[in-house]
N, C-alpha and C positions, 0 to 999 in steps of 0.2 A: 321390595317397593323402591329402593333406592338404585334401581341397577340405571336408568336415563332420566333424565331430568325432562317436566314435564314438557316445556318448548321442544324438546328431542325426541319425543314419541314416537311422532310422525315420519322421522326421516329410519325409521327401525322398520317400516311395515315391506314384510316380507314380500318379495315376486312370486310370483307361479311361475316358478322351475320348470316344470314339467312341458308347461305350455309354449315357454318361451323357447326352452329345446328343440320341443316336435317345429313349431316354427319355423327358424333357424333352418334346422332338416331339411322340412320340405322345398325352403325355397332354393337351398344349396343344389339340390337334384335332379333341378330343372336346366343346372349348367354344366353338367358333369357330363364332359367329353369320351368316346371310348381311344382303353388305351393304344389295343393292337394298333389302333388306325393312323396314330398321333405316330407312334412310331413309324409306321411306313410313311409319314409324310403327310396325312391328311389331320390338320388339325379341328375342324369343324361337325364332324360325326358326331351326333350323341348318342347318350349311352342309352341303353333300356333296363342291362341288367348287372348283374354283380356276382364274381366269384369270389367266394371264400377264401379258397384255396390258394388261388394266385391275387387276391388282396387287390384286383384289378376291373374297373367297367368295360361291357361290352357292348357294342349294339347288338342291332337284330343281325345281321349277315355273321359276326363273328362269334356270336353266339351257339350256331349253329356249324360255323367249324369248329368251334370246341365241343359239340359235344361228337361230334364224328371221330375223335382221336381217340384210340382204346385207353392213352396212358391218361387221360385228362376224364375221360368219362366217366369217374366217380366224382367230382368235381360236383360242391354242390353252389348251384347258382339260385340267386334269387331276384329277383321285378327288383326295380328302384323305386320305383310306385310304390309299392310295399311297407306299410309305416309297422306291421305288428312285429316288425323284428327288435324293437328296441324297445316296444311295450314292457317286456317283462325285464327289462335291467331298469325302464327309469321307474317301474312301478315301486323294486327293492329301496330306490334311492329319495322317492316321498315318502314310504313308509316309514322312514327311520326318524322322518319330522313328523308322524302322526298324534305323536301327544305332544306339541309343540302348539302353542293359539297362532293362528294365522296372521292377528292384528297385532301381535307384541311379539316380535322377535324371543327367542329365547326363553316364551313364558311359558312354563308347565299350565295342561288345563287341568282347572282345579273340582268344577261343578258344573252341574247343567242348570240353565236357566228353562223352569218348566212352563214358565208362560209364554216365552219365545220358543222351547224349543232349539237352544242353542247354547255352543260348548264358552264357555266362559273361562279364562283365569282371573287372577286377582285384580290386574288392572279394568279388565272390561267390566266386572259386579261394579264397578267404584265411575267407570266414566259411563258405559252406555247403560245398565242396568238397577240405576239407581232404583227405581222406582218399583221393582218389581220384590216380588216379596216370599214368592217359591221355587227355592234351589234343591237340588237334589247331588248327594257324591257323586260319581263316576261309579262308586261300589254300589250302591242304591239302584240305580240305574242299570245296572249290568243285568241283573236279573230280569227284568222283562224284556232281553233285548233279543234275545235269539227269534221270538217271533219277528219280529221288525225286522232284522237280517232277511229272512225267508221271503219277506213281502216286497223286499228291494230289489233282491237277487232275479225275484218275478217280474220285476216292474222293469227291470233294466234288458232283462230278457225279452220281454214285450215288445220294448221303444225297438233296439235293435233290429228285431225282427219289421217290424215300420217302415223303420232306414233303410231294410233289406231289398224291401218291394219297391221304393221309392228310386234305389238304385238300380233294381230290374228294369225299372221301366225308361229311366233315363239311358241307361247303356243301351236297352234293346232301341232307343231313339236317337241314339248318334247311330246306329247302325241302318236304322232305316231313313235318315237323312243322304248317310252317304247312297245307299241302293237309291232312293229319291233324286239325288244327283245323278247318276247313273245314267239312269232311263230317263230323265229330261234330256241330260246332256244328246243322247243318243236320237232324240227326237228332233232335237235343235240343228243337230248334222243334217239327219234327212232332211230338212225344209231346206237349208243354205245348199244342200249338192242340186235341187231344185231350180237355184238361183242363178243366176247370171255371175260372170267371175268379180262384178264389183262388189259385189254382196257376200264373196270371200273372206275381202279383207275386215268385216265386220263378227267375224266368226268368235276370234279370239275374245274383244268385249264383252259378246254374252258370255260366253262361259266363263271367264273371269268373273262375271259378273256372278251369276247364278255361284260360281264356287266360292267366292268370297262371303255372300250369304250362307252355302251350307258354314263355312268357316268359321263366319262368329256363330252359328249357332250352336255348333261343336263345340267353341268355345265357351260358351255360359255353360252349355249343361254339363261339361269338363270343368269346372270351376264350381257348377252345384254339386257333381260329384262327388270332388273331392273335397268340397265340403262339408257334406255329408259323412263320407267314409274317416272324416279327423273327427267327426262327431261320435260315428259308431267305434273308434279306436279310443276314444277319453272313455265311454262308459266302458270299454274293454277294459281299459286301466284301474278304474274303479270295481268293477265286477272283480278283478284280478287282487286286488285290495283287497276287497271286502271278505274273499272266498279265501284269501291264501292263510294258511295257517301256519302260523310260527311255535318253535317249540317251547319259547316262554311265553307266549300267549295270554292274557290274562283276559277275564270280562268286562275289566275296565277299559282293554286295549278295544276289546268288540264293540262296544259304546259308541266309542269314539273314532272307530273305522265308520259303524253305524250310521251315526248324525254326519259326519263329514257326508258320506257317500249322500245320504240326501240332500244335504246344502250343494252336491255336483247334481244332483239329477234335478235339482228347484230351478240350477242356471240351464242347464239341458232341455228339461222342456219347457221352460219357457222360451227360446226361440223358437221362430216361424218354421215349422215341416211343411214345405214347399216344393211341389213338384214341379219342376219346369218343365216345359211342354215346347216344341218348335215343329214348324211345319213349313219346307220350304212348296210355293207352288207357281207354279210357271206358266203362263198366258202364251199361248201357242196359234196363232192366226194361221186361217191355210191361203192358201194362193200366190202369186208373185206378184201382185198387183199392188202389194204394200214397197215394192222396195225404192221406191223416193219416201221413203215415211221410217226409215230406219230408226228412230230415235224410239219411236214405236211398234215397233215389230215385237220386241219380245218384252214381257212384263214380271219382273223376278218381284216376289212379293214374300215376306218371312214374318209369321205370325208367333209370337210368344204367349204361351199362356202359365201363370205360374198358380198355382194353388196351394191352400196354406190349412193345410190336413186338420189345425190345433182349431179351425174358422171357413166350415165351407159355407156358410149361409150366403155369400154371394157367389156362391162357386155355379155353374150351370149345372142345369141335365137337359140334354140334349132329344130330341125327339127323330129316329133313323127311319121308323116305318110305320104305316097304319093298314089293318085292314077289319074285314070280317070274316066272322065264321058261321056257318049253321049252328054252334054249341052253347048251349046255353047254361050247362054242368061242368065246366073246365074249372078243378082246384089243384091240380098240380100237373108238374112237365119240368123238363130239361133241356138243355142246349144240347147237342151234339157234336162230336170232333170236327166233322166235314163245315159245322154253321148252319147246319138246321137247326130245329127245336123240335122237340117231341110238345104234344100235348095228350093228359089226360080224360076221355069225354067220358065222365062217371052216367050221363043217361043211357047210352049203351056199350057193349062191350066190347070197344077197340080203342088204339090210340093213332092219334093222326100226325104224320110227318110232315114240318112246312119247309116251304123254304122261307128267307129273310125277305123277300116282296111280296109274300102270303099267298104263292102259289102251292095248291096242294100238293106233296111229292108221293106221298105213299099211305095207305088204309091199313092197319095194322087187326087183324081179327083175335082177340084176348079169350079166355074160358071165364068171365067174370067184367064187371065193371070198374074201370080204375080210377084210383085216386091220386097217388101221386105216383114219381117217377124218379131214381137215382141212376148215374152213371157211374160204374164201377172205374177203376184205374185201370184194368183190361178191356175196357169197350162194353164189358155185359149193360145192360141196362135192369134195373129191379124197380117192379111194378107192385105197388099193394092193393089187392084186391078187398076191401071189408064186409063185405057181406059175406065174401065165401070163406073171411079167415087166413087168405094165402096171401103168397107171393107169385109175382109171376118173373120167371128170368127169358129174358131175349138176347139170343146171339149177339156177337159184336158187328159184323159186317153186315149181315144180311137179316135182321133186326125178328128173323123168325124165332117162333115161342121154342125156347131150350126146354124148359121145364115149370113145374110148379112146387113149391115149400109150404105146409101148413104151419100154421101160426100161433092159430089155434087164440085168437085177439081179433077184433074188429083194427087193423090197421089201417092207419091212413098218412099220417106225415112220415116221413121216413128222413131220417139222418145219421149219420157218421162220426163216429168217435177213433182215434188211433187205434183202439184194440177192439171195440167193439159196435155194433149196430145200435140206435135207438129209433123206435116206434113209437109216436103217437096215436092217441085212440081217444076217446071223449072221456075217459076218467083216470090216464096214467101214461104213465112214461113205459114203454116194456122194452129193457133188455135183452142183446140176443149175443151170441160170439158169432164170429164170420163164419162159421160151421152153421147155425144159425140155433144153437142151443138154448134154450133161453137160462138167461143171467140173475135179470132182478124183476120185479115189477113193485111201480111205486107210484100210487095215488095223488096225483098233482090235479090243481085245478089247470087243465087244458083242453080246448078244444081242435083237437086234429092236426095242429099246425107243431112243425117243430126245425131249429135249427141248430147248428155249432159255430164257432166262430174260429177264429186261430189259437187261441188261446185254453181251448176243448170245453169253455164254457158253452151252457144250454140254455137256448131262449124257446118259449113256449109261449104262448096266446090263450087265453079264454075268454072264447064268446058270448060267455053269459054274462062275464063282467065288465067286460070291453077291457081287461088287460094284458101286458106285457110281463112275461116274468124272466129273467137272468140268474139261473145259477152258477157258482164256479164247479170245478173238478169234484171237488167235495161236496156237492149239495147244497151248498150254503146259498143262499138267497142274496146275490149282488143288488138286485134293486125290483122292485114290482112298479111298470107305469100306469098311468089314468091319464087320461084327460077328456074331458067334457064333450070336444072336439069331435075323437075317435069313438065313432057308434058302428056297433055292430064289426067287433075285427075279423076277419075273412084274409087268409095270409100274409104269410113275411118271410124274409127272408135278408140275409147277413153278408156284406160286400168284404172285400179282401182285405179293404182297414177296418172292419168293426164295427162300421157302422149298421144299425138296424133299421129296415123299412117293412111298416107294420101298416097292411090295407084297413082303411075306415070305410067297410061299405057303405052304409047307409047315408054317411057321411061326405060320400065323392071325395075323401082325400088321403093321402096315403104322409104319412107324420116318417122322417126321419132321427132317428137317435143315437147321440152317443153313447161309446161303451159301456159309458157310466149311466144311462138312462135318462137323458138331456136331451128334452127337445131341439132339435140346430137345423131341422130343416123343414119345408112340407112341399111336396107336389102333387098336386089337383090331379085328380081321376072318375069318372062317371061310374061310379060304383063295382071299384077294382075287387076283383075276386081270389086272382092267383099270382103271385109275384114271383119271377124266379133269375137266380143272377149267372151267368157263365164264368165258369170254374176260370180262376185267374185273369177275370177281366173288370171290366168297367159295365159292359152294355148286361142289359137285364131286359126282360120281357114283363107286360103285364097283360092280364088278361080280365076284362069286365064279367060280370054276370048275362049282359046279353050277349055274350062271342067275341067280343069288339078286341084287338091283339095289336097292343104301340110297346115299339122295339124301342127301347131308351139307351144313351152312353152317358155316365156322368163324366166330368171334367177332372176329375180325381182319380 
């Protein structure tokens, strides 16, 4: 108690090392010249990458003659971008402060505070914890912890994987910014060689122009990125903590890996998961009648949208197409590679091919009536027929009937799990292996409808109750929804973050939910019947009870 006086407290409270490091790092790396180049006289090159070996940065051109030299070609080089190289030296180097309290220098932690939930030594029970009245040792504690371990380990696993898609789709967006630049640029040319030679000298403007927009767009979502990816490298750090095991290890130590690592993932998800979004688009006049109007000629315009994953209730969805159909039994269908959709017509036995403006493409004739429709990872397509019990499989290219599988089940929802198939039917879940053996069968309240998510949980629907059911890997019952709202539910189906969209027919409205079974969103529909979302994207079809077929994009 005697080690600072208590005016001295304060100037004892420890930094985050770790964070201040990666810091430091990254921003050093953004000036890190290459060497070869320096030496030949060019001192403004930078670097991209780093060899080991020779303890030297490279760019991209020099890069590539070192690896072309036999003596250098074991040579191992790495990105400069690249933070997970020193992950695991500063992960050894917090660990060594893990039973150390973060607020007191120096101070062993002694108990956990079980109301807070939080690692306490002797000073903080005496200043912030007075009032609380249940502590527990670290040995106390140890024993329940290996559970909590597991659920972290999961939970950190999860976010990651968030960050994952988040950065898929921002990188695949600087790349279609720059193709976007491209092909304006390229259109901008053809109208000025159109031109008169004084409308030459106005060339360079636009496209400066136009490129300095892609630029900073580049630029933000280069900056989200990499904000992102220091985000996905701390829970690395932490995952790396939590999981490493030492050989004096104790269960005291795991506690207290434990609670830390959640007091990091409490400041982690609580910032905004924000997708930024950029679209450059260029106003393109034809004619040469504008060219005393050059100030308007070209119209460079750069649209940001940023979405914030943890909060989409003001986020859009967007509306691409509308049409009709003759069908009036449509409960299930799939997107196609090419950007069709397939649909299911359960009143008679075939499935219909659209296109995305609802022109008919192709009439597909079935031995049976279908209900729903999967897309295999090779192109098959698997169709469940339930009355007759089967399957139906259709070629990949030329969508002709391969064959049939009995079932021996009234099947009707059909989904996906890593190792295995599941089928829904009106009174159970039934298992099958990709051979199509069956596995388990197991009596759930469900009506026909069934999905997976990323995380290999299983949402199901029943009709008779009006609800929603979520289990995890194991069975276990995540959450059952209700609400007053949603009458009569008639499909759903599970977007690439987790969100769930559950049809309210009777109801005209279709209820969006978080993973955790929280209403966050709802969009209006004239009595939706089949929803279905395209593997790895945003846009998603629905389909009414009277035929009626709107192409949606969410904003996320």
């Amino acid at each position: 108690m005697g080690q600072y006086s208590v005016e001295d407290w304060a100037n004892h409270f420890p930094e985050n090392m770790f964070l201040n490091f990666k810091a430091d790092e990254l921003a050093s790396l953004s000036n890190v010249t290459c060497g070869p180049c320096k030496t030949g006289g060019e001192n403004d090159v930078l670097a991209e990458n780093w060899c080991m070996e020779c303890a030297d940065a490279l760019c991209k051109k020099c890069t590539q003659v070192h690896k072309n030299f036999k003596a250098l070609i074991t040579h191992q080089i790495f990105s400069l971008n690249t933070t997970e190289l020193s992950v695991s030296k500063e992960s050894k180097k917090v660990m060594k402060n893990l039973d150390c309290c973060e607020k007191h220098e120096k101070r062993n932690i002694e108990l956990i505070c079980e109301t807070h939930q939080a690692l306490c030594c002797c000073l903080c029970i005496i200043q912030e914890h007075k009032q609380c009245e249940n502590f527990s040792t670290i040995t106390q504690a140890a024993e329940a912890c290996l559970e909590e371990k597991k659920k972290i380990v999961e939970d950190i696993k999860h976010f990651s994987a968030k960050i994952d898609l988040l950065l898929q789709d921002e990188k695949q967006n600087i790349t279609e910014l720059e193709t976007k630049m491209e092909t304006d640029s390229d259109e901008i040319r053809k109208m000025i060689e159109e031109m008169v030679n004084q409308l030459r000298n106005r060339e360079e403007k636009y496209l400066n122009k136009l490129a300095e927009a892609s630029k900073e767009g580049k630029r933000k979502l280069q900056d989200s990125v990499g904000s992102l990816e220091h985000r996905k490298m701390y829970l690395a750090h932490w995952l790396e903590i939590l999981t490493t095991n030492t050989e004096d290890q104790t269960k005291e130590g795991i506690i207290i890996k434990c609670l830390k690592t959640k007091e990091a993932m409490k400041e982690i998800i609580c910032l905004p998961l924000i997708r930024t979004n950029f679209n450059v688009a260029v106003e393109i006049p034809s004619g040469i009648d504008k060219i005393n109007s050059l100030g308007t000629l070209f119209n460079v315009q750069t649209t940001e949208n940023n979405v914030n994953l943890n909060d989409i209730q003001n986020s859009t969805i967007d509306e691409l197409e509308e049409f009709e159909t003759e069908c009036a039994g449509i409960y299930g269908g799939c997107f196609l590679p090419n950007g069709q959709f397939l649909l299911c017509d359960n009143s008679s036995p075939r499935c219909l091919i659209f296109m995305e403006n609802g022109t008919l493409a192709q009439e597909i004739e079935i031995p049976g009536n279908p209900w729903d429709a999967f897309i295999e990872s090779d192109g098959r397509i698997l169709i469940t027929l339930p009355s007759d019990q089967k399957l139906v499989v259709l070629k990949q290219n030329t969508l002709a009937v391969e064959g049939t599988i009995d079932l021996f089940c009234e099947c009707r929802g059909f989904a996906r799990l890593p190792d295995r198939y599941l089928i829904g039917t009106r009174e159970s879940i039934e298992e099958f292996s990709f051979e199509f053996n069956h596995l388990e069968s197991r009596s759930v309240d469900i009506t026909d409808d069934i999905a997976v998510d990323k995380k290999g949980c299983i949402v199901f629907g029943d009709n008779k109750e009006n609800t929603i059911t979520k289990e995890n890997k194991d069975h276990t019952v995540v959450f059952t929804y209700h609400h007053r709202e949603l009458m009569n539910v008639y499909g759903l189906a599970v977007d690439r973050y987790g969100f769930i969209f559950v049809n309210g027919q009777e109801s005209d409205i279709i209820h969006i939910l978080s993973e955790d079974g929280k209403l966050v969103k709802k969009l209006e529909f004239e009595s939706p019947h089949c929803i279905k979302f395209e593997e790895n994207s945003s846009r998603f079809f629905v389909v009414s009870s009277t035929g009626v077929v709107k192409i949606f994009k969410t904003s996320w």
